[in-house]
C-alpha positions as CSV (number, residue, x, y, z in Angstrom):
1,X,114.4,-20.4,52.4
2,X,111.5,-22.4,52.1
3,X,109.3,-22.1,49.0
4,X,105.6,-23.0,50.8
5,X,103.9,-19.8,49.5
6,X,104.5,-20.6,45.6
7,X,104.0,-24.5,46.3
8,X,100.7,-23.8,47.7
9,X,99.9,-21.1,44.5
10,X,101.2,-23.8,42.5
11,X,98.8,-26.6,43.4
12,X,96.3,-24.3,43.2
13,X,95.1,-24.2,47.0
14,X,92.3,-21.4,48.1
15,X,94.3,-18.9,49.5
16,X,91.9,-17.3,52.0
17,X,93.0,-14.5,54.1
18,X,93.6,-16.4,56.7
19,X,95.7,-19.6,54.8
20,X,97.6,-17.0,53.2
21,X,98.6,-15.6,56.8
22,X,99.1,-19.3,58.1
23,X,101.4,-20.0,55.6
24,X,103.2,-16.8,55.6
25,X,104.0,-17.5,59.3
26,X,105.6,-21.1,58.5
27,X,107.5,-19.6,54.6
28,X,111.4,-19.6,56.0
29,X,114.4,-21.4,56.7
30,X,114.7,-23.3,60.1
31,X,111.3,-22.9,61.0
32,X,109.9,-25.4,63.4
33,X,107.0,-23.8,65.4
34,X,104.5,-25.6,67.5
35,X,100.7,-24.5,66.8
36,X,100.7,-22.0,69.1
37,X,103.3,-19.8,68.3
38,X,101.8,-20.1,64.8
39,X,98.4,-18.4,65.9
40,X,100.3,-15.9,68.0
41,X,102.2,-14.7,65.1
42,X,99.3,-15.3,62.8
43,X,97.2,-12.8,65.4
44,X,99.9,-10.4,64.9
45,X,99.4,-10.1,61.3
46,X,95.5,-10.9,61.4
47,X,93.7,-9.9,64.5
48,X,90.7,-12.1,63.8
49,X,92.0,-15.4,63.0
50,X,90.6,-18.3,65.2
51,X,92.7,-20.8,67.0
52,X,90.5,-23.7,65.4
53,X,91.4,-22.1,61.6
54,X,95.1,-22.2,62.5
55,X,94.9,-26.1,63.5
56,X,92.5,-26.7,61.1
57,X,95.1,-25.4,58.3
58,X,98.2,-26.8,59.6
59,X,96.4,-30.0,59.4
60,X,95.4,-29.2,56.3
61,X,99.0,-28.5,55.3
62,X,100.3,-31.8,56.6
63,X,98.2,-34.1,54.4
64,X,98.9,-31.8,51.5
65,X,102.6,-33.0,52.0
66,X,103.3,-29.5,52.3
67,X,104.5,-29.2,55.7
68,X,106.0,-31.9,57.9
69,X,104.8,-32.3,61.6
70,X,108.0,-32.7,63.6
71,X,108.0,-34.3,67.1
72,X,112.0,-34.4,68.5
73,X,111.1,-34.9,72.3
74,X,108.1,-34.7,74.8
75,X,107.3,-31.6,74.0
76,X,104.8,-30.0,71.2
77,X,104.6,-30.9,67.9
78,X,106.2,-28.5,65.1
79,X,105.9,-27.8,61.5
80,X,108.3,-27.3,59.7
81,X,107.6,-26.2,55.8
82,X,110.8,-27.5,54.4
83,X,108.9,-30.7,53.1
84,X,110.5,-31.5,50.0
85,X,114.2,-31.4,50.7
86,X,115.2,-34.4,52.5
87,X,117.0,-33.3,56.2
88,X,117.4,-34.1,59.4
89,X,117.1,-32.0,62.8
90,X,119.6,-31.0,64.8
91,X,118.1,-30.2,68.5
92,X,119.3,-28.4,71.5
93,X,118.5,-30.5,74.8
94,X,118.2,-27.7,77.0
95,X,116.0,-25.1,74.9
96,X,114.5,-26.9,72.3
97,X,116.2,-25.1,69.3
98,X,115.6,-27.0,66.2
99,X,118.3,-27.0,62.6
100,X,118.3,-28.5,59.7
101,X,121.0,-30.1,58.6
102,X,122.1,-32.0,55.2
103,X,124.5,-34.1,56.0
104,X,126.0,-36.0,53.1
105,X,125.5,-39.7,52.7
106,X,122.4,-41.9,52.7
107,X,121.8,-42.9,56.4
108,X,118.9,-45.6,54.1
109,X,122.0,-47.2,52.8
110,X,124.1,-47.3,56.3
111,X,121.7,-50.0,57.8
112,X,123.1,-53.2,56.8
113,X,120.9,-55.7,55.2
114,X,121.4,-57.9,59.0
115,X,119.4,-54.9,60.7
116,X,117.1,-54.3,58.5
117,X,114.8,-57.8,60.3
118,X,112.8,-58.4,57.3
119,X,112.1,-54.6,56.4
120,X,111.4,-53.2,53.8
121,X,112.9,-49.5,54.9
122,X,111.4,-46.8,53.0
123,X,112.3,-43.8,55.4
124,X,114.5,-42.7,57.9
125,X,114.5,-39.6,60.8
126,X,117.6,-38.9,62.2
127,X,117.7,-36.4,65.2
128,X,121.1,-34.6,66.2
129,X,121.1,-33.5,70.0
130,X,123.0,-31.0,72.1
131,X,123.6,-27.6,72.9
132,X,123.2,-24.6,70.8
133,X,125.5,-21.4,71.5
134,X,122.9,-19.8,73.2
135,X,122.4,-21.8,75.8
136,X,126.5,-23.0,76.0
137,X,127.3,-19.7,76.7
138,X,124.6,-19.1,79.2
């Protein structure tokens, strides 16, 4: 389970009434929602919050370091609060379904030095598609 709520107490951020409730939305494990089903469940808890605060605050999140903006495909970007655990994604093709996973190893130290063309790698993304059960057995 992700730890944003007491990350965000711990640094000391405002929480506002409507932070708290932006937060509280993203706080979980395997949570990757695009902006807008972050306002719509946002709404659902607190009727009055604006679109523009709930971009406004993800934003905020991401240069905080506190959430990471995840783009796996051509569709919208997601957040996802588990920011200070390294992972990877694991994405279904047909629905969009987004894991983490933790696979062991350092995928860093798999590229060999002959790949690397004069980088300097400090960070790698690796994506894992397929299909997820629910849309296999559909």
């Amino acid at each position: 389970m992700s730890d944003l709520l007491e990350r965000l107490r711990g640094r000391g951020w405002r929480m506002t009434a409507q932070r708290r409730v932006v937060a509280e939305v993203l706080d979980g494990e395997h949570v990757h929602l695009t902006a807008d089903e972050v306002h719509s469940r946002a709404v659902a808890k607190l009727p009055e919050i604006s679109r523009a605060t709930v971009y406004n605050t993800l934003g905020e999140l991401v240069s905080l370091g506190e959430v990471l903006e995840v783009s796996t495909d051509k569709r919208a970007k997601r957040y996802d609060p588990n920011a200070h655990r390294p992972h990877h994604h694991l994405v279904c093709a047909q629905c969009g379904a987004i894991r983490d996973v933790h696979p062991s190893g350092n995928p860093l130290a798999d590229l060999p030095d002959s790949e690397r063309f004069g980088f300097k790698v400090s960070d790698v993304e690796v994506t894992y598609r397929g299909i997820c059960p629910n849309c296999a057995a559909a």
